[in-house]
N, C-alpha and C positions, 0 to 999 in steps of 0.2 A: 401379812402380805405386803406390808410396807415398804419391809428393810429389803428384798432384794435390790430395789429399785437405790435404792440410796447405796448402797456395798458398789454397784456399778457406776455411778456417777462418782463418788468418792475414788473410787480406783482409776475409772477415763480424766479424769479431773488432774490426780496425782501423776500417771502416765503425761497427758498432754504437758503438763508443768515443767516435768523432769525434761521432755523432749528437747521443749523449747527453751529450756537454760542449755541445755546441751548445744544447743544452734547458736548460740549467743558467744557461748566459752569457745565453742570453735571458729567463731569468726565468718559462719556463713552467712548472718545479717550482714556484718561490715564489707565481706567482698562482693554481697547482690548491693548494696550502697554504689559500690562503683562503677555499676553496670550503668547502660543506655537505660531509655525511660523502656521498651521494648524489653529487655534483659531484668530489668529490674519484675517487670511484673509478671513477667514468667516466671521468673525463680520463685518470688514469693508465693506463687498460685501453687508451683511445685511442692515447693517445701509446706505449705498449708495443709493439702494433702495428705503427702508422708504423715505430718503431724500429727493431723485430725485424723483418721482415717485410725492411723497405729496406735494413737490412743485407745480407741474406741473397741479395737479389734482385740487388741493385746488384754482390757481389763474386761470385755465378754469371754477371751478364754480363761484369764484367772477370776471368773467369779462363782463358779461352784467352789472350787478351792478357799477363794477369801472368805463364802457362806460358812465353808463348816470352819477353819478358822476364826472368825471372825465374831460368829454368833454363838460360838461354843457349840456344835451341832452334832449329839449321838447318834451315829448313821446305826440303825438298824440292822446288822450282820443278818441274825440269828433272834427273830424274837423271845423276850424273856419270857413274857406275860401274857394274858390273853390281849389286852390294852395294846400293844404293840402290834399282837397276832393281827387282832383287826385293823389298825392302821395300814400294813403292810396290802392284807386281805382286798383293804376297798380299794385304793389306790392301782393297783392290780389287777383289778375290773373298770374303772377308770380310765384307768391307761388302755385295756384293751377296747374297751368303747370307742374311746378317743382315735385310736388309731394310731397309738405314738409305744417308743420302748417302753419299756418298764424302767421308772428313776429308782432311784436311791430314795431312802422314806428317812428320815430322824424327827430326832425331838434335842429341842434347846431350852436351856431354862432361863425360863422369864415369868415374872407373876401377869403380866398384862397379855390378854388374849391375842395370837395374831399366827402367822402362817406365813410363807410365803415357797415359788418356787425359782428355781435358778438352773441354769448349763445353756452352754453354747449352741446346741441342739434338740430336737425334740425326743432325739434317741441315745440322749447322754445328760439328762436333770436330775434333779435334788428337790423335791419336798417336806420340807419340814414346819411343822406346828410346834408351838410354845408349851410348856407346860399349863400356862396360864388358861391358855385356850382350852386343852382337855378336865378344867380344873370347872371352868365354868360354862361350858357347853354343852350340852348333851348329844349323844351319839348322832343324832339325825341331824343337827346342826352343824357337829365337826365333819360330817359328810359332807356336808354341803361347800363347804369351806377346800374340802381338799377337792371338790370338783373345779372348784372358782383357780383355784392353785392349777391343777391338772390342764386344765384349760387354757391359761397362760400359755403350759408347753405348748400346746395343739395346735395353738394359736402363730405361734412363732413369736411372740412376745417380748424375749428378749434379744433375737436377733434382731425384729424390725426396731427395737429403741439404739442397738447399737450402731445398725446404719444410719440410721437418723441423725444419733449423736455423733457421728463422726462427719455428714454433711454439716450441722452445725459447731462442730470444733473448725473443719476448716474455714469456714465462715468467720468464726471469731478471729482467727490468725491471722487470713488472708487480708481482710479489712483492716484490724489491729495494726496491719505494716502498714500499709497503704496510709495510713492517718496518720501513723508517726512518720512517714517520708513527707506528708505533704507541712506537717506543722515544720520541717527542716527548711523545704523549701519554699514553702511559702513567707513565714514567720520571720524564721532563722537566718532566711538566705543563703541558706549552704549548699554550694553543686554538686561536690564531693563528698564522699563518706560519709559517719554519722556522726550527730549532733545533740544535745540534751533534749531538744527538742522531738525526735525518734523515740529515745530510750522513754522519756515521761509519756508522751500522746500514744506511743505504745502501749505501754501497760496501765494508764487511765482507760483507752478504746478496749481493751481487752476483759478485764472486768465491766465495765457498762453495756459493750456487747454479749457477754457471759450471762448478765442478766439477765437479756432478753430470749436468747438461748435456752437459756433453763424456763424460759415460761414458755416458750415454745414445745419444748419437754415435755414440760409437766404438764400442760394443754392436752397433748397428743398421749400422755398417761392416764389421765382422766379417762381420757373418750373410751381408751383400752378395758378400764374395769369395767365397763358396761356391756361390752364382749365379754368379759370374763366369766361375769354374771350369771349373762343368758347361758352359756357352758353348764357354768354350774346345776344352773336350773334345771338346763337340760339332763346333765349326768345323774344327779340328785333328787331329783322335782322341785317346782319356783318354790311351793310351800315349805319345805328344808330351806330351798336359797332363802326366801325372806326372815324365816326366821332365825337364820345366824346373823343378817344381817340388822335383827331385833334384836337379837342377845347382846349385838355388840354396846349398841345403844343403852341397856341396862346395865352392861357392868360400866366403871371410870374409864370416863377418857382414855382408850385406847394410847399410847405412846409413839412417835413416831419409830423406827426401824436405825439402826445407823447408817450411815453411805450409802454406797447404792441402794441398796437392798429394797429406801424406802417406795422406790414406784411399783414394786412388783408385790407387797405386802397384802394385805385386807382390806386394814384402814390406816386411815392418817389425819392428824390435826395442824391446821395451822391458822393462826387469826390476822386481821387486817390485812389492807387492801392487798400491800403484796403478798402480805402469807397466801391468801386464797390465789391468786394469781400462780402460787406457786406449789399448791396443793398437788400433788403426787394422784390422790382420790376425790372423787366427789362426794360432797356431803351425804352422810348414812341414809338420811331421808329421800336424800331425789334417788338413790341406786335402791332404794324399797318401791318406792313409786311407778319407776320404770319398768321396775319387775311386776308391779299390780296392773298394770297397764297392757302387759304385756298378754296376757291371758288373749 
C-alpha cells in the first residue's frame, strides 16, 4: 500500500523538475527578471501555478500506467486460478459496497507483503497485491487489505493528495523565485536581470522548501490511512482489519514501495527524526489501536 503513493510523488517530482528546467532554457525566469516588482510577482505566482499544478495533474494521470509499469503488475484479464478467481470475486463486491466502478485487480512480484491502489478516478483504478502478501496472509487478512486498498478509491485518495501536491509545488516554486530575486537584490544588488545570486537561493529554497512540502504530505498521508482503515474494517470486519494489520507486524519489516506509490501502499518504514516526520504510514501499532478503539 506504500508504493502507490511513492510512484506519484516520484513522477510529480520528475514532471515539476522537467517543467521548470524548461522555464529556465526558455528564458521565462530572465524575462519576469525584467519586469516591475508588480510584473515580477505576477508572472512568477502564474508560472508557479502552471508548474505546480501540471506537475501534479499530469503524474495523477500517468500513475495507473507507471503502477503497472513500474511495479511489474499482472492485470488480471481472465482469471487463471481459483486464487485470482477470488481476488477478482472480492474486490468486485467491494467495489460494489463501496459505491465506486469496478478497477483493474493484478498481482506484482515482490517477496515482501504489501498492496496498493492507484487511477485518477474512483471509476478508472488499479488494485494490486504482491505476491508476497498472498504468500503470507491468509484469505481473511488479504480481504481485509484489499478493502483498506478499495477504500482509498472511495475515498478519493489519490485525487485529494494530487491537489494537495500541486498547492504545495506551487508553493515551493513561487517562494523559491521570490528568494532568489531577493538574494539578487538584496545581496547582489542587481536591478536588472539575473544574477548568481537568483540561480543559487533558487534552487538552495527549492529543495529546503520541498522538504517541508513532503512532510506536509506525508502528514496529511498518515491521517489518510486511518480512513482507509475504518473502510477496510468497514468492508471486511475490524477483526480481519486488525489482523492483517498483525500479520504485517509478524512477518520482516515490510519494505518501502518505489515513487510515488509509497503513500498510497499498506505499510512503510522509516527511522529518525526526519524519516518518521516523513513516514507515508503510521506506526502498525497506533493503526491496530485505533482500530480497537474504535469498537
Amino acid at each position: 500500500m506504500f508504493q502507490r503513493v511513492i510512484l506519484f510523488l516520484i513522477a510529480n517530482f520528475s514532471v515539476v523538475i522537467v517543467l521548470s528546467v524548461a522555464m529556465r532554457v526558455l528564458g521565462v525566469d530572465a524575462w519576469l527578471a525584467t519586469q516591475g516588482l508588480e510584473g515580477q510577482m505576477t508572472g512568477i505566482l502564474i508560472m508557479a501555478v502552471l508548474i505546480g499544478f501540471g506537475g501534479s495533474l499530469i503524474s495523477l494521470a500517468m500513475s495507473k500506467t507507471m503502477a503497472k509499469r513500474g511495479m511489474g503488475v499482472q492485470v488480471i484479464d481472465r482469471p487463471g486460478n481459483s486464487t485470482e478467481q477470488w481476488l477478482v470475486s472480492t474486490v468486485e463486491r467491494q467495489a460494489r459496497d463501496a459505491g465506486i466502478g469496478m478497477p483493474e485487480v493484478g498481482v506484482f512480484q515482490s517477496p515482501q507483503p504489501n498492496a496498493f491502489a492507484t487511477g485518477m478516478n474512483r471509476n478508472s483504478s488499479l488494485v494490486a497485491v504482491s505476491t508476497g502478501l498472498l504468500q503470507h496472509m491468509s484469505q481473511d487478512e488479504v480481504e481485509a487489505v484489499l478493502g483498506h486498498e478499495v477504500s482509498h478509491i472511495a475515498n478519493g485518495d489519490m485525487v485529494t493528495m494530487g491537489l494537495l501536491q500541486g498547492v504545495l509545488n506551487t508553493f515551493v516554486i513561487f517562494f523559491a523565485r521570490v528568494i532568489g530575486l531577493l538574494i539578487d537584490r538584496v545581496i547582489f544588488k542587481i536591478e536588472r536581470g539575473l544574477g548568481p545570486g537568483f540561480w543559487i537561493g533558487s534552487i538552495v529554497a527549492e529543495v529546503v522548501l520541498g522538504i517541508l512540502a513532503s512532510i506536509i504530505a506525508m502528514w496529511f498521508s498518515r491521517w489518510r490511512e486511518y480512513r482507509a482503515d475504518a473502510g477496510g474494517a468497514s468492508l471486511a470486519g475490524r477483526h480481519k482489519m486488525i489482523g492483517a494489520l498483525r500479520a504485517l507486524q509478524r512477518v520482516n519489516q515490510p519494505e518501502d514501495l518505489p515513487g510515488e506509490m509509497a503513500a498510497f501502499g499498506i505499510s512503510g518504514a522509516r527511522k529518525g527524526a526526519l524519516g518518521k516526520l516523513l513516514l507515508s504510514h503510521p506506526p502498525l501499532e497506533e493503526r491496530i489501536e485505533a482500530l480497537e478503539r474504535a469498537q
